[in-house]
Backbone bond lengths (Angstrom), bond angles and torsions (degrees), N, CA, C in turn:
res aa  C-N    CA-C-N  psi(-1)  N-CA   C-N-CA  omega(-1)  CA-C   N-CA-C  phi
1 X - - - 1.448 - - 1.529 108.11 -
2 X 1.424 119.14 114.50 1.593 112.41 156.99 1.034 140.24 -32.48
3 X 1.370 124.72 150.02 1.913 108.20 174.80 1.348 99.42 -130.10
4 X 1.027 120.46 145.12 1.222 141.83 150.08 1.378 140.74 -135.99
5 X 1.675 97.17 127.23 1.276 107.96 -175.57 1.947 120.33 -96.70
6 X 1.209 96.51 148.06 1.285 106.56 -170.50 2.314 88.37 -111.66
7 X 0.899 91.32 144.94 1.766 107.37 -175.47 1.102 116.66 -134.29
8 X 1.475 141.20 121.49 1.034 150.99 -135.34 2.018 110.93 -165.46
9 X 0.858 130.57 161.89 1.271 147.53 -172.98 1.837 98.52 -57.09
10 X 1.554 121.14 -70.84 0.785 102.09 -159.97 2.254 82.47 -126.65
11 X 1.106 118.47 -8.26 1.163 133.96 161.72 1.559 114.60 100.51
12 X 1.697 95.02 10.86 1.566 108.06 178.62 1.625 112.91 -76.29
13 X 1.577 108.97 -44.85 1.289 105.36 151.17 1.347 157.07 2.11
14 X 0.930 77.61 -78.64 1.740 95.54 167.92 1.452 128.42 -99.05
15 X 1.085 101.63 7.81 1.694 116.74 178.11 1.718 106.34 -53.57
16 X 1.585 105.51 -36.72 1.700 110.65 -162.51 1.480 102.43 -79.65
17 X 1.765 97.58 -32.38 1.450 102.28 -174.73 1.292 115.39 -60.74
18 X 1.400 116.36 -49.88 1.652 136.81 -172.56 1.528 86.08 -29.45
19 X 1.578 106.37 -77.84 1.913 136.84 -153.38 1.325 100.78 -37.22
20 X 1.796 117.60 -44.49 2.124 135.17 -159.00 1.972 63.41 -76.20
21 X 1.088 133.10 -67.23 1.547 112.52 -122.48 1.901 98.79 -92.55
22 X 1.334 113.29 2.30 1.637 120.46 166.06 1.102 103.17 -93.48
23 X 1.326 134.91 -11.20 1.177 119.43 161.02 1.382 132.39 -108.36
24 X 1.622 101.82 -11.63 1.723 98.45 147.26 1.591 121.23 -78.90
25 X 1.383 124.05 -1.42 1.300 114.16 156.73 0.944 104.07 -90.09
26 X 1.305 146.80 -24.65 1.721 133.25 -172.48 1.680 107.04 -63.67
27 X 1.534 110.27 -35.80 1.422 131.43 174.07 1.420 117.12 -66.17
28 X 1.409 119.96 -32.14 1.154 122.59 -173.34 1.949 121.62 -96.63
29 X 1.787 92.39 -7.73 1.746 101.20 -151.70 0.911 117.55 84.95
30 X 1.130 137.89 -30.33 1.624 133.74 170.03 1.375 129.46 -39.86
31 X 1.517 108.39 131.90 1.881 106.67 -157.70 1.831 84.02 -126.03
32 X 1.310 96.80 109.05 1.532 95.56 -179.52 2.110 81.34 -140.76
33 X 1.378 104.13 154.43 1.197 128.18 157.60 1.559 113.07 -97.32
34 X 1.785 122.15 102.83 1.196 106.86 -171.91 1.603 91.80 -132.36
35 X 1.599 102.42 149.98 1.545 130.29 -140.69 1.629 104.79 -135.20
36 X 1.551 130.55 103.92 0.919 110.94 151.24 1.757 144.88 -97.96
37 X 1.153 130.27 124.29 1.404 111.67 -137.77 1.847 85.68 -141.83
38 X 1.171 106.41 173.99 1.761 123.45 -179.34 1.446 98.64 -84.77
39 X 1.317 100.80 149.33 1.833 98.73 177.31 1.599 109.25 -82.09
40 X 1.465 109.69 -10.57 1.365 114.23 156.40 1.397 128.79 -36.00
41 X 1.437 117.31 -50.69 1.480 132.13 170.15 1.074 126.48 -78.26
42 X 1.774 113.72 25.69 0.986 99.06 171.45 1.586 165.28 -50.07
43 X 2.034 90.52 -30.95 1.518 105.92 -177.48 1.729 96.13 -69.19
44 X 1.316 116.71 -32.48 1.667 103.41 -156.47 1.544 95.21 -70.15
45 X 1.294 130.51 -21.79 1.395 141.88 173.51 1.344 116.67 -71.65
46 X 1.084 132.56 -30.25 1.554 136.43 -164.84 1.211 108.73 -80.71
47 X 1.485 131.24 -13.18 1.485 128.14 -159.00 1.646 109.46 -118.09
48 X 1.959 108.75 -10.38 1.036 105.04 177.00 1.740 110.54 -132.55
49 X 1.189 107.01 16.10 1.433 123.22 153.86 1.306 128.18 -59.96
50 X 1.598 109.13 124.52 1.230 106.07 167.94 1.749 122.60 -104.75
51 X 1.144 111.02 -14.52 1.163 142.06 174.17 1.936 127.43 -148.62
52 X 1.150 111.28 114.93 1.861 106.17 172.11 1.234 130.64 -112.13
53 X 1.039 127.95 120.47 1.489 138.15 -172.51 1.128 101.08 -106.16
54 X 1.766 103.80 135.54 1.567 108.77 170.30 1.547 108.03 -123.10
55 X 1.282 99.97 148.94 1.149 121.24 -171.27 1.690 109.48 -63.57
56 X 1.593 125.49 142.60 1.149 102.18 -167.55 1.523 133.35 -62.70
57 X 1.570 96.05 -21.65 1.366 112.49 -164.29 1.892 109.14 -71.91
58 X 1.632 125.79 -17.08 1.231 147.06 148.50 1.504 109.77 -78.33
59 X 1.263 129.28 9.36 1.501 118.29 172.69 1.512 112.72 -27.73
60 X 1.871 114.37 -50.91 1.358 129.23 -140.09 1.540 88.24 -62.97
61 X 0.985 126.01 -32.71 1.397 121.11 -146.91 1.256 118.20 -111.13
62 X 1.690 106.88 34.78 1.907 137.56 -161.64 1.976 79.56 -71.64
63 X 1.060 111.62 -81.41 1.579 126.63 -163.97 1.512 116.69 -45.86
64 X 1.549 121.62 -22.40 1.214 126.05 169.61 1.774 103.40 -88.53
65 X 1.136 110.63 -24.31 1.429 80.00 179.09 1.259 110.80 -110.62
66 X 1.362 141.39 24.34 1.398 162.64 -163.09 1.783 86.14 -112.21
67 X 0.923 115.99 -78.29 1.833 128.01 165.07 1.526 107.66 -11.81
68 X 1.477 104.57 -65.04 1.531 110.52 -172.35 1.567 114.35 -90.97
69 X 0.792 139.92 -6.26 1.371 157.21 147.65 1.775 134.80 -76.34
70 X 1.665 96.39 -6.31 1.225 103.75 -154.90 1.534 135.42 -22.44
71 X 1.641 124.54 -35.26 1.536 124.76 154.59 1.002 127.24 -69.59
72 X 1.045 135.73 -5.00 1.696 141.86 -153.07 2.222 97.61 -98.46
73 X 0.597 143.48 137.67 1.750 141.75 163.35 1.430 105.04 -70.16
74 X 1.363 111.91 123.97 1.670 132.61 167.17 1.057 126.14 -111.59
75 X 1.328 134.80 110.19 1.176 162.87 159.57 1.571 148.35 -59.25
76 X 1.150 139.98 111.75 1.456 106.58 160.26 1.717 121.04 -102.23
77 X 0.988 97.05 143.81 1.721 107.93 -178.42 1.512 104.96 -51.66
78 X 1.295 116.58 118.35 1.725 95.00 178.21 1.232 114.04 -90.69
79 X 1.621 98.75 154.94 1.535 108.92 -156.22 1.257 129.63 -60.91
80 X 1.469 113.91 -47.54 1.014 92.94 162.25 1.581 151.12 -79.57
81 X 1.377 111.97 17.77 1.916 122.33 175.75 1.372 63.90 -75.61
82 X 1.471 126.42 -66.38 2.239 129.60 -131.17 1.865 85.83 -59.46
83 X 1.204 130.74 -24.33 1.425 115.91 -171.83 1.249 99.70 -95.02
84 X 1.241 137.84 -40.97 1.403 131.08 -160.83 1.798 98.35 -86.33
85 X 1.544 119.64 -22.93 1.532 110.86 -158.85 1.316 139.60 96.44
86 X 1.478 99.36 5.13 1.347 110.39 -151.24 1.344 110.48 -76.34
87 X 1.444 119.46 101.43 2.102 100.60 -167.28 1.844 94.70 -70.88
88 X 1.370 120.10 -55.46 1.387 125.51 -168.97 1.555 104.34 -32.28
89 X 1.116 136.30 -41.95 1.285 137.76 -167.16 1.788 111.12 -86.39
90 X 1.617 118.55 -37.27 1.154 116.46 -171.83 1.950 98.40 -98.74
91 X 1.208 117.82 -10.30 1.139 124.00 167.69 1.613 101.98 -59.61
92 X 1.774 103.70 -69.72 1.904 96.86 173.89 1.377 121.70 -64.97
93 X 0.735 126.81 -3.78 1.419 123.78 145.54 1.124 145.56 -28.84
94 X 1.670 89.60 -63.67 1.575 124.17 -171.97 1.732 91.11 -92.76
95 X 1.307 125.74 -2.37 1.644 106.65 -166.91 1.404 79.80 -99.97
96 X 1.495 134.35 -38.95 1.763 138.07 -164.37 1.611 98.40 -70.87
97 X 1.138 123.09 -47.63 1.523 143.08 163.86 2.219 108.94 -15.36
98 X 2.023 87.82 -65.88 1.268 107.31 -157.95 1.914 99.71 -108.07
99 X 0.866 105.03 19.18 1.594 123.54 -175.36 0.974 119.44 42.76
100 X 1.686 118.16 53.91 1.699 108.32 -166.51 1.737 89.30 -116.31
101 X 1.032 134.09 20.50 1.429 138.07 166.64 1.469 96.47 -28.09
């Protein structure tokens, strides 16, 4: 099963997002493990990532964690699904992301 992490400021953020986008994979068949966590944690994240999305409001910090992650695909959530909530949209994202289109 894939994982993906979603990264966020303090990782509360994206907690709602995670929930919209497990249930557009529950809708879709999609078997993803998705994680919302602080970009703080990153190292404990880097080793079991298959994909990371950052939250927009951490955009700045795309290249530092692309650096420390270097195989893994990095992302930012675009803003507007991250404002509206939209998991269905940042879910395909993450499927175009990990090439499971």
């Amino acid at each position: 099963m894939k994982k993906i992490f979603l990264l966020c400021s303090a990782g509360m953020s994206t907690s709602l997002l995670v929930n919209k986008m497990k249930e557009a994979a529950k809708k879709q068949g999609c078997q993803y493990e998705i994680t919302a966590t602080s970009l703080a944690n990153l190292k404990e994240v880097q080793q079991q990532a298959d994909l990371i999305l950052l939250a927009p409001q951490v955009r700045f910090d795309k290249e530092r964690v692309e650096k420390a992650v270097k195989d893994v695909p990095v992302d930012i959530v675009d803003m507007v699904a991250y404002g509206m909530m939209d998991g269905e949209k940042v879910l395909n994202q993450a499927k175009k992301l990990l090439k499971d289109e």
